[in-house]
VEXDREN-2710 file (C-alpha; in Angstrom, 1 decimal):
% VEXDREN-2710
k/r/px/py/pz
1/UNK/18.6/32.8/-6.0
2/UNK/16.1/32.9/-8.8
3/UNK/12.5/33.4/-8.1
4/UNK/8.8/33.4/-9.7
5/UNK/9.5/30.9/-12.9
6/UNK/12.3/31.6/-13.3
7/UNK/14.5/28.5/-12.4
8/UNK/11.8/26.4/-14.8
9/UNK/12.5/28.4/-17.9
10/UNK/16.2/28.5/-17.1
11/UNK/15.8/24.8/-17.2
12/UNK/13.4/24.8/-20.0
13/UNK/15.6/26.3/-22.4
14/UNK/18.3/24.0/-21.3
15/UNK/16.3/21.1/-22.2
16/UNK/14.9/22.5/-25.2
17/UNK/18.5/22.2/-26.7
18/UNK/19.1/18.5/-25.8
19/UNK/15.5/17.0/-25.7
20/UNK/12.8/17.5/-28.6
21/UNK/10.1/20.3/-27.3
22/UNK/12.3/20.5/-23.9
23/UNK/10.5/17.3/-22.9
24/UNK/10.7/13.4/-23.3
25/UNK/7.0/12.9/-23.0
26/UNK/4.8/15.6/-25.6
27/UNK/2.0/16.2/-23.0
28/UNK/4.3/17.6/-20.6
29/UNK/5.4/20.3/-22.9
30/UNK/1.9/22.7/-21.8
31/UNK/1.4/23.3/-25.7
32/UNK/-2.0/22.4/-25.5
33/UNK/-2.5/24.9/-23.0
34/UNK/-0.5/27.7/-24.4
35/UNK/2.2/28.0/-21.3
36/UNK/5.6/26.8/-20.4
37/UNK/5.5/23.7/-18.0
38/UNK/6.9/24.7/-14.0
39/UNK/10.2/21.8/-13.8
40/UNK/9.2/19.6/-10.6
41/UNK/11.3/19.2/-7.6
42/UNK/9.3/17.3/-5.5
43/UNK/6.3/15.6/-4.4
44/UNK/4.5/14.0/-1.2
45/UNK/1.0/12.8/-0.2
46/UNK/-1.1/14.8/-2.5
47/UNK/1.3/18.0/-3.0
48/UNK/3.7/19.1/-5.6
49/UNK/7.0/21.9/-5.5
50/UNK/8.2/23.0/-8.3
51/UNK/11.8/24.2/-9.0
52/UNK/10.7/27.6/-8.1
53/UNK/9.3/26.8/-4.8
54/UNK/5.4/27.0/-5.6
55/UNK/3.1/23.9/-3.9
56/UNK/0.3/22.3/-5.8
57/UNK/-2.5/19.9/-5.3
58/UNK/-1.4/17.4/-7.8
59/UNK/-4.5/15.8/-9.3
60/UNK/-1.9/14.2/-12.5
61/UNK/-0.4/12.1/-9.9
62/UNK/2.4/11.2/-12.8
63/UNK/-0.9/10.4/-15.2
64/UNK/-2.1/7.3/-12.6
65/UNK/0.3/5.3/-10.9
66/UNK/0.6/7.3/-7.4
67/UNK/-3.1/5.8/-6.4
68/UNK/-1.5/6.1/-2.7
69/UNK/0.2/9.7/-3.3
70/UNK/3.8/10.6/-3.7
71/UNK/6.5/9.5/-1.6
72/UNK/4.6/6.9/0.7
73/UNK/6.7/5.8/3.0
74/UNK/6.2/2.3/2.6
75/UNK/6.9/2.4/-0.9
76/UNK/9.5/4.6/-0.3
77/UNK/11.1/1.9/1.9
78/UNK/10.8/-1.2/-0.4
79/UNK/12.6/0.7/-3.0
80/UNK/15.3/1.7/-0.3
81/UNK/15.8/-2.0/0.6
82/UNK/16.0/-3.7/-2.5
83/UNK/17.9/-1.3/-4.3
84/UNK/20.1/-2.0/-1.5
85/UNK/20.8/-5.4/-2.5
86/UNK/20.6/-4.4/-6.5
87/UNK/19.6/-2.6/-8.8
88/UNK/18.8/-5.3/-11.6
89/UNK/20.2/-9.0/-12.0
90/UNK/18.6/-10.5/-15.5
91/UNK/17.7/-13.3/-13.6
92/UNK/14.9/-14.5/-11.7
93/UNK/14.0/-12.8/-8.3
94/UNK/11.2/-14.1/-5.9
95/UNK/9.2/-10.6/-6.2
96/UNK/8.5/-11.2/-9.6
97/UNK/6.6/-14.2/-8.7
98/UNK/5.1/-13.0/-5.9
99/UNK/3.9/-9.9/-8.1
100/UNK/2.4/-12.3/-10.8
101/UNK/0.6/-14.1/-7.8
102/UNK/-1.2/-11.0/-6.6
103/UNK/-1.6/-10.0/-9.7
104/UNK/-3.7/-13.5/-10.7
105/UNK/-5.7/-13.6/-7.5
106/UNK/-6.7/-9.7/-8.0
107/UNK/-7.1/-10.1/-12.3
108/UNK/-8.7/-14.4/-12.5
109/UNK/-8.6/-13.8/-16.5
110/UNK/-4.7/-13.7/-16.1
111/UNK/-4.2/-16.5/-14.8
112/UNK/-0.2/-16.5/-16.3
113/UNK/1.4/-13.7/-17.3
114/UNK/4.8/-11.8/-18.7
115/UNK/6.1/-8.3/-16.9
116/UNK/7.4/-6.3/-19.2
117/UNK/8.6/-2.3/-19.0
118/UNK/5.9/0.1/-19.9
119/UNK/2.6/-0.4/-21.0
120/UNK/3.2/0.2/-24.7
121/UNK/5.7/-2.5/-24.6
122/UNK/3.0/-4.8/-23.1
123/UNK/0.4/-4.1/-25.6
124/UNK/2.5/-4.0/-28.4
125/UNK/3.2/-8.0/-26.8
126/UNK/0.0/-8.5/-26.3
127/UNK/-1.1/-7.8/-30.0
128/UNK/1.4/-10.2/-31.3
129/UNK/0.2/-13.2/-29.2
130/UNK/-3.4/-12.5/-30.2
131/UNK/-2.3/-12.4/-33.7
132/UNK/0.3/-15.6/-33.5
133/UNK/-3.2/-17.9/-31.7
134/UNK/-5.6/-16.8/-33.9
135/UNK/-3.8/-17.0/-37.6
136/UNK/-5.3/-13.2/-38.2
137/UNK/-3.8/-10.0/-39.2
138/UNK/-6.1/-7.6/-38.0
139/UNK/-6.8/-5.1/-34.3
140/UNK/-9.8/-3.5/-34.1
141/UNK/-9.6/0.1/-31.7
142/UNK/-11.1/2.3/-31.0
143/UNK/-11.0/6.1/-32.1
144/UNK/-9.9/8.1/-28.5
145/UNK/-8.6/5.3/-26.8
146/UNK/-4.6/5.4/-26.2
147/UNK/-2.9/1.9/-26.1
148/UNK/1.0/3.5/-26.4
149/UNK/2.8/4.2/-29.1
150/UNK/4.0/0.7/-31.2
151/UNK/3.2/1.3/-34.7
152/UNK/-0.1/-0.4/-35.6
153/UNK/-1.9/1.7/-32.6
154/UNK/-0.9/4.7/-33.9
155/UNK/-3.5/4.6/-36.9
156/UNK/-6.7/6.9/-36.7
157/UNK/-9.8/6.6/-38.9
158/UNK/-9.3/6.3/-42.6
159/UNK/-12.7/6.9/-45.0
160/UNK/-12.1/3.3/-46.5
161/UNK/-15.0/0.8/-46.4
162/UNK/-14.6/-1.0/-43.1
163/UNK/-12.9/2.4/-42.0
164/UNK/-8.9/0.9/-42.0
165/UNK/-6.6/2.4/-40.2
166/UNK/-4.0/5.5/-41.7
167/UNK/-0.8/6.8/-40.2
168/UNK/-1.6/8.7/-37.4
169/UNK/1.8/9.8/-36.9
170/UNK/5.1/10.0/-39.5
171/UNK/7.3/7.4/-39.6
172/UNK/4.1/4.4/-39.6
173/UNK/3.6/3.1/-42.9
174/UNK/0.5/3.1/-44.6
175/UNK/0.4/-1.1/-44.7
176/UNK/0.8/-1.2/-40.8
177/UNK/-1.8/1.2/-40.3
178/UNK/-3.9/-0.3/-42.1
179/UNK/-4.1/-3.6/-40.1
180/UNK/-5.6/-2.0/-37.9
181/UNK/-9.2/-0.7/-38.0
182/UNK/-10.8/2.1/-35.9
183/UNK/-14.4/1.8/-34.6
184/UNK/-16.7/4.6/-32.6
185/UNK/-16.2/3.8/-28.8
186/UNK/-19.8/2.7/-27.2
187/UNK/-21.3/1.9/-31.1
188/UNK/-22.2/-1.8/-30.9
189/UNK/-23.7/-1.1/-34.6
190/UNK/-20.3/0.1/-36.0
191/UNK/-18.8/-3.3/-34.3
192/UNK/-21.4/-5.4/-36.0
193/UNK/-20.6/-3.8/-39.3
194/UNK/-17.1/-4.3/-39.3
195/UNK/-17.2/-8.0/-38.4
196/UNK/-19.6/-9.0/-40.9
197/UNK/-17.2/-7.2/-43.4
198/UNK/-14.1/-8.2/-42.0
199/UNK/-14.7/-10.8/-39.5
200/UNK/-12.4/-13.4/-40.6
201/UNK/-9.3/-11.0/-40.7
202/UNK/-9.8/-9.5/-37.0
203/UNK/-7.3/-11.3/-34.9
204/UNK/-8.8/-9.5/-31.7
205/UNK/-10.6/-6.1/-30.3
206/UNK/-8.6/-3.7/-28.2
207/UNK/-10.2/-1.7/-26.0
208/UNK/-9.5/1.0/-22.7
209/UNK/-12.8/-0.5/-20.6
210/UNK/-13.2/2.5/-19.6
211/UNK/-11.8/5.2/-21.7
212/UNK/-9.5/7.6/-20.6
213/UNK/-7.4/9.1/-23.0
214/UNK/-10.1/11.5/-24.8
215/UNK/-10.6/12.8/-21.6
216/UNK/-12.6/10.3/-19.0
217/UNK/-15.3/8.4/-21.0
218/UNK/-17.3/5.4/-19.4
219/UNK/-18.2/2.5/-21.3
220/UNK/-22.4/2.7/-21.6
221/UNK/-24.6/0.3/-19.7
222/UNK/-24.0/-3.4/-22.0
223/UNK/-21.6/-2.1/-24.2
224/UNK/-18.4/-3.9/-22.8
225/UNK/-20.6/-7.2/-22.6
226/UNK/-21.3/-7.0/-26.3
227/UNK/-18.2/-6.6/-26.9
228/UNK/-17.6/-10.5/-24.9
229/UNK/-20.2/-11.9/-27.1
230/UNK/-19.4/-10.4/-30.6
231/UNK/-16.0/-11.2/-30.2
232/UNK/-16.4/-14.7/-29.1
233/UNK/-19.2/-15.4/-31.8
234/UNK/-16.2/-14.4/-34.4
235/UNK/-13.3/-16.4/-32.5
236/UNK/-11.7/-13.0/-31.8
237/UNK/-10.0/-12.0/-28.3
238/UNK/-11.4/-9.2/-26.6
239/UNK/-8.0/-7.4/-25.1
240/UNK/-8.2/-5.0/-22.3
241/UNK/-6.1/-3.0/-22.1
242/UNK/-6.3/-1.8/-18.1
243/UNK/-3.4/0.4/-17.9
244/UNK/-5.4/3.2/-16.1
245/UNK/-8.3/1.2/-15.0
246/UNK/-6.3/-1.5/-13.6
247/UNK/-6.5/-1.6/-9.7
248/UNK/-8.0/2.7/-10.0
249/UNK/-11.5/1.5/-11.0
250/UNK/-11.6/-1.5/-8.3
251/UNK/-9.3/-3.6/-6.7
252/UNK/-9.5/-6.3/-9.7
253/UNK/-10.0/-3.4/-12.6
254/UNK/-12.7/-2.7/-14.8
255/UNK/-13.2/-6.1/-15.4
256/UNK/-14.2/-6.6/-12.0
257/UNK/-16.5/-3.9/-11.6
258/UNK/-18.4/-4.7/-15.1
259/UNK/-18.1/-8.4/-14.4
260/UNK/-16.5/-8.9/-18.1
261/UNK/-13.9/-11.5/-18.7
262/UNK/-11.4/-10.6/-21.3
263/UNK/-8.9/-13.2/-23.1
264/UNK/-5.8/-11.0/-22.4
265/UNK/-5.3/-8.2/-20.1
266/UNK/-2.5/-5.1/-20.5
267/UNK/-1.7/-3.8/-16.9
268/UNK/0.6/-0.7/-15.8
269/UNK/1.0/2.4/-14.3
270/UNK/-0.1/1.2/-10.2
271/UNK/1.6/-2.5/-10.7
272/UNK/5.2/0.0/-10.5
273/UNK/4.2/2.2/-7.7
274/UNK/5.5/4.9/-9.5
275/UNK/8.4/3.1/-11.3
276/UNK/7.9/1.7/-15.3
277/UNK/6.5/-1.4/-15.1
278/UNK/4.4/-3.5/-17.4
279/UNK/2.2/-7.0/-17.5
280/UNK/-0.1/-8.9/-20.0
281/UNK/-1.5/-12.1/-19.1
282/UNK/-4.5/-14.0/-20.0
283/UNK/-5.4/-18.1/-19.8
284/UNK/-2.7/-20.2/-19.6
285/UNK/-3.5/-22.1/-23.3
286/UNK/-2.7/-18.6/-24.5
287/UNK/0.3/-17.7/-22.2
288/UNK/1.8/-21.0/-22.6
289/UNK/2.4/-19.7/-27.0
290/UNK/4.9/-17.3/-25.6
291/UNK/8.7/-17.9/-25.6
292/UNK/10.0/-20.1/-24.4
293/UNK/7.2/-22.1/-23.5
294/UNK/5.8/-21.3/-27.6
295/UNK/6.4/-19.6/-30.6
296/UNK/5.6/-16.0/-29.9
297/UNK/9.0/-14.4/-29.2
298/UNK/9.4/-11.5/-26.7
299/UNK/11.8/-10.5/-24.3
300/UNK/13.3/-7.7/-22.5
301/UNK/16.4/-7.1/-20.1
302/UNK/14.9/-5.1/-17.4
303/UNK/11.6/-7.3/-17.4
304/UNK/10.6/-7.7/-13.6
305/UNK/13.2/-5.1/-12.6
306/UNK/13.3/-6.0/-8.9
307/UNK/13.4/-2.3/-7.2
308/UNK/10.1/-1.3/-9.6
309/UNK/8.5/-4.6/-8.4
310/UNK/9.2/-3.8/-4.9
311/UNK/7.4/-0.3/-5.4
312/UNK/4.5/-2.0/-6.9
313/UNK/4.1/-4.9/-4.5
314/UNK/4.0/-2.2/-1.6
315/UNK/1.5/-0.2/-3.4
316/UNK/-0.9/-3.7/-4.3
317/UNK/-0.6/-4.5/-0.9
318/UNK/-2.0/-1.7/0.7
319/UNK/-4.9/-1.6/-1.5
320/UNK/-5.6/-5.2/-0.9
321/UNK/-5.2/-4.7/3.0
322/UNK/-7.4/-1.5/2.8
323/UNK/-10.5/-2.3/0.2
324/UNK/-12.4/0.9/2.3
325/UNK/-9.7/3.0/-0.3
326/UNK/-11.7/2.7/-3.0
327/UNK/-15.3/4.0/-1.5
328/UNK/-13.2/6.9/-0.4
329/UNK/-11.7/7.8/-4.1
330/UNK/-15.7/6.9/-5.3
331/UNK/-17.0/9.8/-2.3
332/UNK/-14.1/11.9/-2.8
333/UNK/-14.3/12.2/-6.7
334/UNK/-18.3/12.3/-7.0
335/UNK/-17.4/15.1/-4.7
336/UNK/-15.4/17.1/-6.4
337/UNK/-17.4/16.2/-10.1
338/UNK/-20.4/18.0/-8.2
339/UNK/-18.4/20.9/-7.4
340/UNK/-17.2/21.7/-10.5
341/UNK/-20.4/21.0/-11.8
342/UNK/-21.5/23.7/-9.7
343/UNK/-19.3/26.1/-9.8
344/UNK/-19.8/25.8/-14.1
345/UNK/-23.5/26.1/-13.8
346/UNK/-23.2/29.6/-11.3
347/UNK/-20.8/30.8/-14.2
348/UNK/-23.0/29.7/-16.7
349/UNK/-20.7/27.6/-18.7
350/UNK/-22.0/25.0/-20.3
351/UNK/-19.6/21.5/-19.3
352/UNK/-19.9/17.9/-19.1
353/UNK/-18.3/16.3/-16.3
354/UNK/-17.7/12.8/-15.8
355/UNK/-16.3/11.0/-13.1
356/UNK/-15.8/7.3/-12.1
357/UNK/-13.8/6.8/-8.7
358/UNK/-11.3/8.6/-9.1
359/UNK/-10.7/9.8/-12.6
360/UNK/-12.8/13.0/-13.6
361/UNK/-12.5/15.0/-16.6
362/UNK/-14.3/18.6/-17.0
363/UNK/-15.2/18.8/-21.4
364/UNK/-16.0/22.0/-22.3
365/UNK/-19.3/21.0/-24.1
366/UNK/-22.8/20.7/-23.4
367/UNK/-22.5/16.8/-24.4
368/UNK/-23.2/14.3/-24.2
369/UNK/-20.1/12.7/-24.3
370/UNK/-19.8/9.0/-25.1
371/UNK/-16.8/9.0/-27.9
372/UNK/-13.9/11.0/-29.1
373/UNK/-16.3/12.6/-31.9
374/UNK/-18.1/13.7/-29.2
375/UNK/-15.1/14.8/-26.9
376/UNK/-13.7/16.8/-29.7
377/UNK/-16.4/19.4/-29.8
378/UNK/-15.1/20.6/-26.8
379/UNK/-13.7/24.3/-25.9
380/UNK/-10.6/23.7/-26.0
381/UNK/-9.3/27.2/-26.2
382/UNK/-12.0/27.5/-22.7
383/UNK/-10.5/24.5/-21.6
384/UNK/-6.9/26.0/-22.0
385/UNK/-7.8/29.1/-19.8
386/UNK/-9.5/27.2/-17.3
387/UNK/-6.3/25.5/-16.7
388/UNK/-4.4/28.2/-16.7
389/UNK/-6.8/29.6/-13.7
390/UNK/-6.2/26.2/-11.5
391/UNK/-2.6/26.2/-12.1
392/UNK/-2.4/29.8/-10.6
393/UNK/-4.3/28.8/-7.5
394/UNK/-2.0/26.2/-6.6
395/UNK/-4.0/23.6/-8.9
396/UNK/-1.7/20.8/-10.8
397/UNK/-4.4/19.2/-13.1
398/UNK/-4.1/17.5/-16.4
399/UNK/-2.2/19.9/-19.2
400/UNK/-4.6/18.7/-21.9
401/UNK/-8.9/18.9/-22.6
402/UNK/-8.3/15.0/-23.5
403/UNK/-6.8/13.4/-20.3
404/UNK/-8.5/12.6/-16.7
405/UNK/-7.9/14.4/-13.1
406/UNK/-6.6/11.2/-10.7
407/UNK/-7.4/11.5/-7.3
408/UNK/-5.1/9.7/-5.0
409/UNK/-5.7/8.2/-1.2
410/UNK/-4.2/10.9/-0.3
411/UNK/-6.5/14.0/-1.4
412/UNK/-7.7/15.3/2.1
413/UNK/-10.9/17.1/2.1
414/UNK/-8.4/20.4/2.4
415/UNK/-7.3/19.5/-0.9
416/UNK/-11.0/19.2/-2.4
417/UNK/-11.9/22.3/-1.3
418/UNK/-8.9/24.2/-2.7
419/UNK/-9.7/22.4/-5.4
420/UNK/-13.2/23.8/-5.8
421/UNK/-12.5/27.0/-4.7
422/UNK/-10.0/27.5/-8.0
423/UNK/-12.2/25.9/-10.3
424/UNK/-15.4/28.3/-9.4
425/UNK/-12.4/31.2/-9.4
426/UNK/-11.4/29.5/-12.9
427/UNK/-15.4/29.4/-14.1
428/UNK/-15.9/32.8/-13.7
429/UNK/-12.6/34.2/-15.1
430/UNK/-13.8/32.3/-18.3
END
């Protein structure tokens, strides 16, 4: 029997011959780290084992979805039954409308909606529908924030006037990316700018309410209300796009926390309990444009798959049965935020953590950090080898400077303390 890392690399050159980078998802490949990635076997509650047999607190939690932990068992156990009586029908099942239910009392902006697959396939819907209601060509993001990978979202900042989009990655063409046009997260200034000079063409603002794909980055205090007034004063939607935030920040998602109503809403990652699953939704006058009710066409066969419903409906109803959850993901990651915060400052290492419930991120940077220009002056090459640190203490955290820790309900304070325990070790092996 192989030992150490070896059964991972055995499988990693395997995979290197059949699947681009060994991987089918770049962030798993460890590049940004500088190491090989360990091939996972298993998981349950708040633990990982790899292929080699080595445990792990997991603190990716497959990048948000597992708000409960791995393997619950009553997840678990809606996924055995349905499966039971099929896998997948292309037809109408009654868990798809309960899901859209829950979903609607949770999220009152979406008060219809479509499930889709992933969430790029549900903003990439979403887009078009703002665009098809409003007559306009143009989406306004924001630099940092992640809404998939559909063509006009991969764009980053060009040096053009009302700073239009370019290719962020080969195979996008210049004329898509440049429908869409990249603004400084938290700059209501920049915003104001780019509507006076482009107001009539922006069919809507897309935004991550609360960043967390440079690494975790709150909105500031007003900021996500400006953006309800500026883009109502130019008859733009305002699109959130609560993939992560979605029932991880609060019950009814960032929206509910910072008391700002958005036109559409882009939902994934806990809606599947672990299994791909998608949403947007917004008012019905807009809902009611999509096929086949309206002209906006979109469609997929494994829409409101009903074993991934069944995992997501378990998972929403144990958060809505259990609100006390969420006050215990707030203690527990404020808790662990101060402990690396600690463990930096008795190593002297100057960091910025920020947390929010239960997404953290450690930037390796004085700060502040409020935007990805900000984010990027990180250590990254610090960064690297203080990951490299928690992975060998038994440490599963985020591969990448520009992604968030997730705590899940199933972090015990055992777990928190391991945790702090490697990342002091990790500080002062910097």
């Amino acid at each position: 029997m192989r030992t150490g890392e070896q059964v991972s690399q055995a499988l990693l050159s395997r995979a290197e011959a059949v699947l681009p980078g060994g991987v089918n998802s770049p962030v798993r490949s460890f590049q940004a780290v500088g190491l090989k990635p360990p091939f996972i076997a298993r998981g349950r509650g708040s633990r990982l084992w790899d292929v080699d047999g080595r445990e792990y607190v997991d603190f990716v939690c497959s990048w948000g979805p597992l708000i409960l932990g791995h393997a619950h068992p009553a997840v678990v156990e809606a996924v055995e039954r349905t499966a039971r009586d099929g896998l997948s029908f292309g037809a109408p099942t009654a868990g798809e409308v309960e899901m859209a239910e829950l979903i609607a009392e949770a999220f009152p902006s979406m008060e219809m909606m479509r499930l889709v697959n992933s969430g790029t396939e549900a903003v990439m819907s979403a887009l078009r529908l703002a665009r098809a209601c409003t007559g306009r060509p143009c989406i306004i993001k924001f630099a940092g924030c992640y809404h998939g990978h559909s063509d006009g979202m991969l764009a980053q900042a060009g040096s053009g006037l009302a700073t239009a989009g370019v290719p962020a990655s080969a195979g996008v063409t210049p004329e898509t990316a440049a429908a869409t046009l990249i603004a400084p997260y938290n700059d209501p200034a920049a915003l104001e700018a780019m509507f006076a000079a482009r107001g009539g063409e922006i069919a809507a603002v897309i935004v991550e309410p609360v960043a967390a794909n440079m690494g975790l980055v709150p909105p500031a205090p007003g900021f996500l209300p400006f953006l309800r007034r500026l883009t109502a004063r130019h008859g733009a939607l305002l699109i959130f796009d609560e993939v992560i935030s979605g029932f991880r920040v609060a019950y009814g998602g960032a929206q509910a926390l910072y008391d700002v109503r958005p036109d559409l809403t882009v939902l994934g990652k806990i809606i599947g309990g672990g299994m791909p699953v998608g949403a947007y939704g917004g008012g019905r006058d807009l809902m009611r444009q999509v096929a086949p009710l309206g002209p906006v066409y979109q469609a997929g066969t494994l829409a409101g798959n009903p074993v991934a419903v069944a995992a997501g409906l378990a998972t929403l109803k144990i958060l809505r049965a259990d609100p006390a959850i969420y006050d215990r993901l707030e203690k527990n990651g404020a808790a662990l935020a101060a402990d690396l915060r600690r463990a930096a400052a008795g190593a002297g290492r100057p960091v910025t953590v920020t947390q929010l419930g239960s997404l953290l991120t450690v930037f390796f940077t004085p700060g502040p950090v409020a935007n990805y220009a900000e984010a990027r002056r990180s250590d990254t090459a610090l960064f690297a080898r203080f990951f490299t640190t928690l992975l060998a203490n038994g440490v599963y955290a985020p591969p990448s400077q520009f992604e968030a820790f997730f705590l899940s309900a199933a972090h015990e304070e055992s777990d928190l303390a391991l945790a702090a325990a490697a990342g002091a070790a990790a500080m002062r092996a910097l």
